[in-house]
N, C-alpha and C positions, 0 to 999 in steps of 0.2 A: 501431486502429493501436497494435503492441505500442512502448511507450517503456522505456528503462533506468533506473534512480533508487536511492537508499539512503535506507533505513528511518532518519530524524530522529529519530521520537518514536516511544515503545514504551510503553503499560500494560498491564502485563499481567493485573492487576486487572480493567480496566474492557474484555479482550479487543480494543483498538483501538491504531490508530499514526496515524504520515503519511510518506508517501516526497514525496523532494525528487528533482527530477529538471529538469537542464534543459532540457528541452522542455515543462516546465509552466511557466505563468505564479507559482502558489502552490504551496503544501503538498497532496497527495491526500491525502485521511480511506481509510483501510482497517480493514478490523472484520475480526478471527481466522476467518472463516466466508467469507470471501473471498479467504484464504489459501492457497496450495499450497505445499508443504515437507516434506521430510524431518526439517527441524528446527524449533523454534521461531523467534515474528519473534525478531530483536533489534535494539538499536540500531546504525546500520555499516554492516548486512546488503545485502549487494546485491541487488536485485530487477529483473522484467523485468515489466510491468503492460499492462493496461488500463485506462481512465478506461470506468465505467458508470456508466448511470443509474437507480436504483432507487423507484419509484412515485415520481415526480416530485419526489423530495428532491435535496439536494445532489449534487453528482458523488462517486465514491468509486471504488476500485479493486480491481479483481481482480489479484491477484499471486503473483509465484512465484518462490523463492532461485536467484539466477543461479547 
């Protein structure tokens, strides 16, 4: 189920963030490799997601600059 949210936290160092969105309970973990964009993330940035789940680690999202 795609949800709306903006990009909270941004390193761009360490390639990872988290979108807040309120349909999530928490923060989503997103890594630059599960990104879709013409641009880089930034902080602000609106985004349109997925919540996946990747060999049995924490939830994380697939997203992409609304």
């Amino acid at each position: 189920m795609q949800k709306t949210g903006q990009i909270t936290r941004w390193d761009a160092e360490r390639a990872f963030g988290f979108i807040r969105s309120p349909d999530s309970v928490a923060d989503v973990f997103f890594h630059l490799r599960d990104f879709q964009g013409p641009a880089a993330p930034s902080m602000g940035m609106a985004v349109v997601f997925e919540e996946i789940h990747v060999g049995g680690k924490i939830g994380r999202a697939s997203c992409r600059e609304r």
